[in-house]
Structures are given as C-alpha cells and as structure tokens.
C-alpha positions as CSV (number, residue, x, y, z in Angstrom):
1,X,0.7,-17.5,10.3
2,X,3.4,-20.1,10.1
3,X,7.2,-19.8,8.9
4,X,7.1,-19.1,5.2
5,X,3.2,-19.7,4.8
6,X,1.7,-17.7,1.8
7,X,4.2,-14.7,1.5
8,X,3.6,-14.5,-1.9
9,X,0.4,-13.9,-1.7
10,X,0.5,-11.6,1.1
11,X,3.2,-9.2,-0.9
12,X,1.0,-9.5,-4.2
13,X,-1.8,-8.6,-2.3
14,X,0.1,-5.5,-0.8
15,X,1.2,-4.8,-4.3
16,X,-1.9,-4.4,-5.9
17,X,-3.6,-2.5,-2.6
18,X,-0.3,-0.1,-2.3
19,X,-1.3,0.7,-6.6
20,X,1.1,-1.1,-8.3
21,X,-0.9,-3.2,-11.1
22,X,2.0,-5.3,-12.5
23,X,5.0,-6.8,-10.8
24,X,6.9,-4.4,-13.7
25,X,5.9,-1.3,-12.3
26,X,6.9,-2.3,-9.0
27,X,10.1,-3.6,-10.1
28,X,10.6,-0.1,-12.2
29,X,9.9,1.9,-8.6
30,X,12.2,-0.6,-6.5
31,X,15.1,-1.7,-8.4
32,X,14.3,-4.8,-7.7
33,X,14.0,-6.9,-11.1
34,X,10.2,-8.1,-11.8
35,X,11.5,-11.5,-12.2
36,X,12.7,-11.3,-8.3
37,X,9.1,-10.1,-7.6
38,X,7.9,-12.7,-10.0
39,X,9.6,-15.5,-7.5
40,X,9.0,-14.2,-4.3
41,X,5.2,-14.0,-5.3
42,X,5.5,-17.4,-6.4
43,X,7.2,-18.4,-3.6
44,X,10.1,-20.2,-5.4
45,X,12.4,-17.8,-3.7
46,X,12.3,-16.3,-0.4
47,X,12.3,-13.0,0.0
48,X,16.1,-11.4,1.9
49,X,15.4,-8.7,4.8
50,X,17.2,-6.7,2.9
51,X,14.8,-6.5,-0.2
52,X,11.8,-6.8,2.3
53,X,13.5,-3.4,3.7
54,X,12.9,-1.8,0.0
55,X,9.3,-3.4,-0.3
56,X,8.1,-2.1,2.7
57,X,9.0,1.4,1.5
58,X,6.6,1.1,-1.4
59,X,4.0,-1.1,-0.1
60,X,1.9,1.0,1.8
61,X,-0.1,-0.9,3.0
62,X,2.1,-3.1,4.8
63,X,4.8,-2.6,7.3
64,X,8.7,-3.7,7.5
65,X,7.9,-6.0,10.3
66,X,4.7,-7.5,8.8
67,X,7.1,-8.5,6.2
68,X,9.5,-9.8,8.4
69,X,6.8,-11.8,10.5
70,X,5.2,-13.0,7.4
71,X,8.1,-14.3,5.6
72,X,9.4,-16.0,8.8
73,X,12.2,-14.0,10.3
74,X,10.4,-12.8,13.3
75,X,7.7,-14.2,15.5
76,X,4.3,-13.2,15.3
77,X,3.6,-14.3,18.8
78,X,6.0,-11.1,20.4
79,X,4.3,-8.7,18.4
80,X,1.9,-5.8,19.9
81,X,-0.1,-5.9,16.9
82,X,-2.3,-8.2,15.1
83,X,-0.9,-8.7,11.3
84,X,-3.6,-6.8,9.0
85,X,-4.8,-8.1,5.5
86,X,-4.8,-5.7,2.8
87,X,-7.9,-4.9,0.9
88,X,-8.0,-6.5,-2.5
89,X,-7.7,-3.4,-4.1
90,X,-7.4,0.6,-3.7
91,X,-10.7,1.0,-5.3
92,X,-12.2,-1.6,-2.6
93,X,-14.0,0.9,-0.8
94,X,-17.7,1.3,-1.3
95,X,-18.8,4.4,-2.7
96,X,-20.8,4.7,0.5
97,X,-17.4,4.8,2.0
98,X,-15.7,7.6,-0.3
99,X,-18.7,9.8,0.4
100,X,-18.7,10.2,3.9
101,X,-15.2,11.0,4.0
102,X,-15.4,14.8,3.9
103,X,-12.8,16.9,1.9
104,X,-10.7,18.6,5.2
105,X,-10.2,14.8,6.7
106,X,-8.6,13.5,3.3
107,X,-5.5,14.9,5.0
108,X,-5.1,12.5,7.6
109,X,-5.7,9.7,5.0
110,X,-2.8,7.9,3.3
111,X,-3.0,9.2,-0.6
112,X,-1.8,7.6,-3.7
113,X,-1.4,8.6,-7.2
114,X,0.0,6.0,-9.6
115,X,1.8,4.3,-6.8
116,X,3.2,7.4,-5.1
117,X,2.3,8.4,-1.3
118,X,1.7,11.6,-1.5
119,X,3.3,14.2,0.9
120,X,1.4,16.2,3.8
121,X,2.1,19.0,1.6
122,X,0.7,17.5,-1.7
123,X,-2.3,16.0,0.0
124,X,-2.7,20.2,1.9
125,X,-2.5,21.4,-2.3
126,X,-5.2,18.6,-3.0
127,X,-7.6,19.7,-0.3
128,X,-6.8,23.2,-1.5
129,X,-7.8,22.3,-5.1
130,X,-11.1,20.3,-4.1
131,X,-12.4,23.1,-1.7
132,X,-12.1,25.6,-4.6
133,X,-13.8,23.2,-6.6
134,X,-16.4,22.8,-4.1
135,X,-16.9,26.3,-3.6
136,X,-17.6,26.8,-8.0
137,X,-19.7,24.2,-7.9
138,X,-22.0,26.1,-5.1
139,X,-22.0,29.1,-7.3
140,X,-23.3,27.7,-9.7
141,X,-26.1,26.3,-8.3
C-alpha cells in the first residue's frame, strides 16, 4: 500500500466493522470532532499519530500500527504481518457462520455492543446468560 494511499477508506471501513455507524458516534466515543473524522475519511487531512493512537483504541478491528503503515508513517515492507482488510460490516458473517460458533467459544471472540468491546468478564456473564437460556429452551421441548 503506498504512502498515504486510501486511508480514508481504510479507517471508514474499520469504523463501520468496529460498530460505529456514523462518523458522530465515533467522534462522541473519541473526542475527536466528527468533522476531523469527516477529513481524515475524506482524505483532505491526514491523520496525526497522535489521533491514530486514540482511533486504534476504538477501532477494533484494526491495529495502532496498521494505522501507522496505512497512513504512511511506517513501512509496510518491515512488518511481520500482512495488513488485514476489515469486513464490510459486523453483521458480514453468514448465518452459516454465527451457527457453528457454539456458545462456550464466544469467549475467545472479540464482542461488541453499540461500539463497546466487551470485557472477559462481560463476555463470561453473556455465556452465562445464553447457557441458561439454552438450558429453558431444552425444557421446554
């Protein structure tokens, strides 16, 4: 990816995947203002590593140095890793997908809920809640 090539696109992307619909939603979780997030997407201004260090720690989906690589302050060629794309969106994956991932593995999963990660402990409470639910539904059959 060259020096400064499609940022924008790679940070609205990561917005959107990470669950942050509007620009405003992620400017209300970042401090940074939505008309900041409304250049850098547009790529009239160039992200600072500075703000890229505050994006990275709401765009799950993405990584400090992806940002850093993508928006052309480090090279891409000394990295260990390949850059991943995002998926289009957090509901991207199939249903086939979503059912074969059983209830005790959603733990090692990265969770969301309107925009949040949610903590080990959170996501240990959520399995808790579904396996009770799971275990209802089997009595009533």
């Amino acid at each position: 990816m060259s020096e400064n090539s499609g940022f924008g696109k790679f940070i609205e992307r990561h917005r959107i995947a990470s669950g942050y619909k509007s620009q405003r939603r992620l400017a209300d979780k970042t401090g940074i203002s939505s008309a900041t997030i409304s250049r850098i997407e547009a790529e009239i201004q160039k992200p600072e590593p500075e703000t890229l260090k505050i994006l990275a720690k709401h765009l799950h989906t993405t990584s400090l140095v992806e940002l850093m690589v993508v928006c052309g302050y480090w090279d891409e060629d000394e990295l260990l890793e390949p850059i991943q794309e995002a998926k289009e969106s957090p509901s991207a994956y199939t249903a086939k997908e979503l059912s074969e991932i059983s209830i005790e593995e959603l733990e090692r999963h990265t969770l969301t809920y309107k925009g949040h990660v949610l903590t080990d402990e959170q996501k240990k409470h959520l399995v808790k809640l579904l396996q009770a639910a799971a275990e209802m539904l089997e009595q009533k059959k």
